[in-house]
LUMLUM-523338 format. One record per residue (C-alpha): x, y, z; residue number from 1. Coordinates in Angstrom, 3 decimals, always signed. Layout:
BEGIN
PT:X:Y:Z:NUM
...
This chain:
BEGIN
PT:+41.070:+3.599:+29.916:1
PT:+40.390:+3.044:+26.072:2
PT:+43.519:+3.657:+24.047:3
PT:+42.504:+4.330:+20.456:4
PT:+45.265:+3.309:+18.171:5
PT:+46.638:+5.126:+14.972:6
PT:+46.465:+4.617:+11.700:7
PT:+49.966:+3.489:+11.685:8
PT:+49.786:+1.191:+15.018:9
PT:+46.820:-0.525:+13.267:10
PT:+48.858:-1.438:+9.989:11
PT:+51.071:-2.905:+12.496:12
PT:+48.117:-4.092:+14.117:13
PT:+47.136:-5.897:+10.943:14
PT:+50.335:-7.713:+10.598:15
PT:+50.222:-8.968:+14.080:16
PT:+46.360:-10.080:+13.336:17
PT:+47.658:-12.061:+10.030:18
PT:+50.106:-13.760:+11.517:19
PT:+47.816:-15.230:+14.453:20
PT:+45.122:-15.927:+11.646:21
PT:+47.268:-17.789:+9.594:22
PT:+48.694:-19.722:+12.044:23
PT:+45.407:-20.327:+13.531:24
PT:+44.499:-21.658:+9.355:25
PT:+47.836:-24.094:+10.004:26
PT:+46.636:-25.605:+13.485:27
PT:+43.409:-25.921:+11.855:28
PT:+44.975:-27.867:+8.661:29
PT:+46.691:-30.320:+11.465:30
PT:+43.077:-31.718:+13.346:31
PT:+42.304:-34.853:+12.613:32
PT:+41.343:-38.234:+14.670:33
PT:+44.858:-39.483:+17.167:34
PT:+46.690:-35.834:+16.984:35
PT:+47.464:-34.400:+20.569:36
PT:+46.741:-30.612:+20.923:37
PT:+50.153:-30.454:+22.287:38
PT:+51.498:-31.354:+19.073:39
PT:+49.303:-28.556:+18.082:40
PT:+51.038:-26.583:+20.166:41
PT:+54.306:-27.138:+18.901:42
PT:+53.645:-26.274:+15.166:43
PT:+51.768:-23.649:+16.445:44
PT:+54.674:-21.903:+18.241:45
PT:+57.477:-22.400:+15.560:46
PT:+54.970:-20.536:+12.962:47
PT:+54.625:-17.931:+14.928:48
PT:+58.277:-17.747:+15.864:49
PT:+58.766:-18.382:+12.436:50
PT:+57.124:-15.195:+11.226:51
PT:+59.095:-13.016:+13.733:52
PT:+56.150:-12.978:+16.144:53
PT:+56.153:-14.001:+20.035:54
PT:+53.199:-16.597:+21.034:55
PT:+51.086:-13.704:+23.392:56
PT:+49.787:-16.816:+25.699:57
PT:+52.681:-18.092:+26.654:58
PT:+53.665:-17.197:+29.832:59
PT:+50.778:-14.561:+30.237:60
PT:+49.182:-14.973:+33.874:61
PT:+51.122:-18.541:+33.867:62
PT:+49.777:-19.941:+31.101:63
PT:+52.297:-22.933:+29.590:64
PT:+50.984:-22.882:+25.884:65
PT:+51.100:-20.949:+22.680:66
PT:+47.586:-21.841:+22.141:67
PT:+44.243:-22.718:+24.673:68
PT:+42.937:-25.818:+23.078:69
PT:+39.380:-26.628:+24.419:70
PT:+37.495:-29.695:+23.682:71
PT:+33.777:-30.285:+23.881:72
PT:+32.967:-28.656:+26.934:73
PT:+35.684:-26.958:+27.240:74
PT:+34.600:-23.089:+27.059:75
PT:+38.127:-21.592:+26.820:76
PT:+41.669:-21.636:+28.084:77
PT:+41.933:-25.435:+27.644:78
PT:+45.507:-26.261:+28.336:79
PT:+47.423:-28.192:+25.214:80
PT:+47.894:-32.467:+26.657:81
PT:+48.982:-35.066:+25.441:82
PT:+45.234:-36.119:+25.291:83
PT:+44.387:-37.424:+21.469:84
PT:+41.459:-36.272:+19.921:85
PT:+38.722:-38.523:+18.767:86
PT:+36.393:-38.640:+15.771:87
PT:+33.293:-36.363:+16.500:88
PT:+34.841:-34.367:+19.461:89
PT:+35.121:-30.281:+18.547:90
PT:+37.839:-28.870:+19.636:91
PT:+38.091:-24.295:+20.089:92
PT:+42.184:-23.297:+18.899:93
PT:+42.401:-19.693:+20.521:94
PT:+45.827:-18.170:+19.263:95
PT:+47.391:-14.365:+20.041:96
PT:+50.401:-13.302:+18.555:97
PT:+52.587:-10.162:+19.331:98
PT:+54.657:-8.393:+16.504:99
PT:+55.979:-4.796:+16.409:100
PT:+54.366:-4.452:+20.189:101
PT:+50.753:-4.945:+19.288:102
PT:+49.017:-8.008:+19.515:103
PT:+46.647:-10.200:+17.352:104
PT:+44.011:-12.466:+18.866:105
PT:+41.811:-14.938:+16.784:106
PT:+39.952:-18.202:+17.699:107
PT:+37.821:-20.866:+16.030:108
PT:+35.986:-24.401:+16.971:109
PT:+36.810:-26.923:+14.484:110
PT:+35.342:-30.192:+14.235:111
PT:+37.367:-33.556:+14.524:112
PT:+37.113:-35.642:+11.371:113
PT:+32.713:-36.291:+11.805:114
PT:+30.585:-34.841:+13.944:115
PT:+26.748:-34.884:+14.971:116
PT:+24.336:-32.683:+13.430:117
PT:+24.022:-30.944:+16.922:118
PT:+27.863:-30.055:+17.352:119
PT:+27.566:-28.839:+13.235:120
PT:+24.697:-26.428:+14.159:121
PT:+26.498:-25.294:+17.253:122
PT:+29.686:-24.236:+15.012:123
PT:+27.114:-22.671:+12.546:124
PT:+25.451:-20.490:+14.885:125
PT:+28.638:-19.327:+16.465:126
PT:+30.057:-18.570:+13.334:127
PT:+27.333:-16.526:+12.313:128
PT:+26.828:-14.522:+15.578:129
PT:+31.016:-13.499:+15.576:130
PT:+29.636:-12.286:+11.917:131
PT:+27.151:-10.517:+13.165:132
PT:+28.506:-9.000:+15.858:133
PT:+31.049:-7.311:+13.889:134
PT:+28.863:-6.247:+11.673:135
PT:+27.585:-4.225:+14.012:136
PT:+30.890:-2.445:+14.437:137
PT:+30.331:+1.274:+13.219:138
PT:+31.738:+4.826:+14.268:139
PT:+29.661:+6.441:+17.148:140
PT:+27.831:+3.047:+17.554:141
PT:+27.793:+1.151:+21.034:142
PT:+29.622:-2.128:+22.239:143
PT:+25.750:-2.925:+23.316:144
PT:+24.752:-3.053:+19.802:145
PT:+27.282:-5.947:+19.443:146
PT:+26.088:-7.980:+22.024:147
PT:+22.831:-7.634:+21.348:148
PT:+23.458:-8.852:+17.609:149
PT:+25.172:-12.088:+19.189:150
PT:+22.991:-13.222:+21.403:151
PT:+19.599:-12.788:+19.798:152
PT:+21.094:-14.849:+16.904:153
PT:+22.191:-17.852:+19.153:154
PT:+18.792:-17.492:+21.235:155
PT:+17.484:-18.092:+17.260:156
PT:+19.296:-21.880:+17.901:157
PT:+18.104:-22.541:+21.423:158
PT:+21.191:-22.082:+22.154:159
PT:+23.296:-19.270:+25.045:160
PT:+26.062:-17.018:+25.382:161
PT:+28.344:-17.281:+28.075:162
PT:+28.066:-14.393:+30.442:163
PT:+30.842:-14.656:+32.693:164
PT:+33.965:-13.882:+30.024:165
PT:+33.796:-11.429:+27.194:166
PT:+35.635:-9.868:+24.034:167
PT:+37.883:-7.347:+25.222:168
PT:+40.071:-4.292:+23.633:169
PT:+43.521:-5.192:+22.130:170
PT:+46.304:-3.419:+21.484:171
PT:+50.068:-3.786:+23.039:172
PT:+48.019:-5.569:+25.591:173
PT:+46.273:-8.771:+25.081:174
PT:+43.178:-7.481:+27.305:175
PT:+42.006:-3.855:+27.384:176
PT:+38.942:-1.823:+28.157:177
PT:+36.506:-2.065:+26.880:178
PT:+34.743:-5.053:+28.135:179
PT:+32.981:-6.614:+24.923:180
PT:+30.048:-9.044:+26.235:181
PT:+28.360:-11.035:+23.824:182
PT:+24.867:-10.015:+25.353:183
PT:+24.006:-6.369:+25.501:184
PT:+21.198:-3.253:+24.950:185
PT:+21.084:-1.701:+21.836:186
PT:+22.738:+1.794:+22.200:187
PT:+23.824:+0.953:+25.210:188
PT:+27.713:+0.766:+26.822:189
PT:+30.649:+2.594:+25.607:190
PT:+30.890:+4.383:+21.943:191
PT:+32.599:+3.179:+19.471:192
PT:+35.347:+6.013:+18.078:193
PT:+37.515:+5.658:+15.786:194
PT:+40.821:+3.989:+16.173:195
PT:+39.427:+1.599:+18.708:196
PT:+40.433:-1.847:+18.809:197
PT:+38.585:-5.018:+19.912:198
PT:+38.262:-8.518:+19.926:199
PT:+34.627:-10.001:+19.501:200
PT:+34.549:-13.385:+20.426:201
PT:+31.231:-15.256:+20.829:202
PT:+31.359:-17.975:+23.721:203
PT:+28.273:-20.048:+22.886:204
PT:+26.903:-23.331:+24.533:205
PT:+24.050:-25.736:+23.625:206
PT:+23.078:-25.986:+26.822:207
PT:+22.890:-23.507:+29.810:208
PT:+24.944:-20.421:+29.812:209
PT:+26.249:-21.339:+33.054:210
PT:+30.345:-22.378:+33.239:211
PT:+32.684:-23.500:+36.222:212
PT:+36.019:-21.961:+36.362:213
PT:+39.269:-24.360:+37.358:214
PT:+42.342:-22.918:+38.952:215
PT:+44.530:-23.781:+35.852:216
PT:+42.057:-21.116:+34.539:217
PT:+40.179:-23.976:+32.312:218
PT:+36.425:-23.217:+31.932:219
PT:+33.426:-25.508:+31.213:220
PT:+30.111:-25.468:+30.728:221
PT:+28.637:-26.286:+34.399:222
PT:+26.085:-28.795:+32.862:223
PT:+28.598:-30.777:+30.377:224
PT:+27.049:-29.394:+27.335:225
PT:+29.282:-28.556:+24.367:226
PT:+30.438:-25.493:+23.840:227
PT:+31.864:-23.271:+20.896:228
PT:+34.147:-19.902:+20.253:229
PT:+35.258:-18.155:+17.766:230
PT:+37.082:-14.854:+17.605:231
PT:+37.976:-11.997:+15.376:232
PT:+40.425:-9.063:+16.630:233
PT:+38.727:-5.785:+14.644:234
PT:+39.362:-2.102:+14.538:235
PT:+36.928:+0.830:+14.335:236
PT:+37.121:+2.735:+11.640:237
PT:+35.731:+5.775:+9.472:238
PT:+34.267:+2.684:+6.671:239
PT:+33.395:+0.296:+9.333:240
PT:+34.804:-2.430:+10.937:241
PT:+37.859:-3.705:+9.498:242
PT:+38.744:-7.571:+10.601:243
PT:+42.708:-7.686:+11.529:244
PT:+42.504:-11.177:+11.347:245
PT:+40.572:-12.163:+8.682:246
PT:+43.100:-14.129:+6.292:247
């Protein structure tokens, strides 16, 4: 079931979303060459607790961590280490926090103090295709138009989408219907109304589109390539999309 959300439980919405947006800005403000991502993990926590929030990861399915830190290859749900990051590496901070009941979900690759031209254009394109893709978000349009957007963009780089995880609706859930897919059919899959809520989150790897799934729920790209993802939580409404997360 879709639960479209009020005009009140998306102002609350939107203070969930800025609170996981800034912190994701502080984690962000942190990478650099010999930091661990669980060090990451701790700032990232006591902002959120901070701001009278409650890190939306931790705990959920068994996860350990406020935030999935993913590195190179790492698609998503990278579990925070005591690993140290190293010049050139990228490395994909997803964050959720929950205030009021709602929850706000936001994610970015950043790079780690140089990195190849490759790894730049990979952040590029993924960037642009989350841009894109919510662009697309309109009143009485179709979660197919989004996809589409997205991946025609990255096929621009040589580049793929991952098929096998998608965007998702948010609200006092972390995941909800719909299912968001960053591939798609224009006018195709379900309508967007008004008051819906959704996160649009473009998994995008240089190589093939192709991952392998751990049991610790860590993902990678089955061929070793890197890979990127970024993520915007977004609501539908009557003057287009509106970015909760957006700081």
């Amino acid at each position: 079931m879709i639960f479209l959300k009020s005009d009140s439980e998306i102002e609350v919405m939107a203070q969930a979303g800025r609170i996981a947006g800034l912190c994701l800005q502080m984690v962000g403000s942190m990478i650099e060459p010999g930091i661990t991502t669980r060090e990451l993990d701790a700032a990232a926590e006591a902002f959120i607790r901070k701001h009278g929030a409650i890190p939306t990861f931790k705990g959920y399915q068994g996860f350990p961590a406020t935030i999935c830190a993913s590195v190179n290859e790492v698609v998503v749900h990278g579990t925070p280490d005591d690993t140290r990051l190293k010049e050139g590496d990228i490395v994909s901070i997803d964050v959720g926090a929950t205030y009021g009941g709602f929850v706000g979900d936001t994610a970015m690759t950043f790079p780690v103090g140089k990195i190849s031209p490759e790894a730049s254009r990979l952040l590029k394109a993924t960037s642009e295709a989350l841009a894109l893709g919510i662009a697309q978000v309109r009143e009485n349009g179709f979660i197919g138009d989004i996809g589409y957007a997205i991946s025609q963009h990255v096929r621009k780089y040589g580049f793929s989408v991952v098929r096998d995880y998608a965007g998702h609706g948010v609200g006092r859930d972390m995941h909800e219907e719909p299912s968001v897919p960053n591939f798609g059919i224009p006018g195709m899959g379900p309508r967007l109304r008004r008051g819906m809520v959704i996160a649009i989150e473009p998994m995008v790897n240089v190589g093939t589109w192709e991952v392998v799934t751990y049991p610790n729920m860590r993902v990678v790209t089955r061929d070793g390539s890197l890979s990127a993802h970024f993520e915007h939580t977004v609501a539908v409404t009557s003057d287009g999309p509106r970015c909760l997360t957006l700081v």
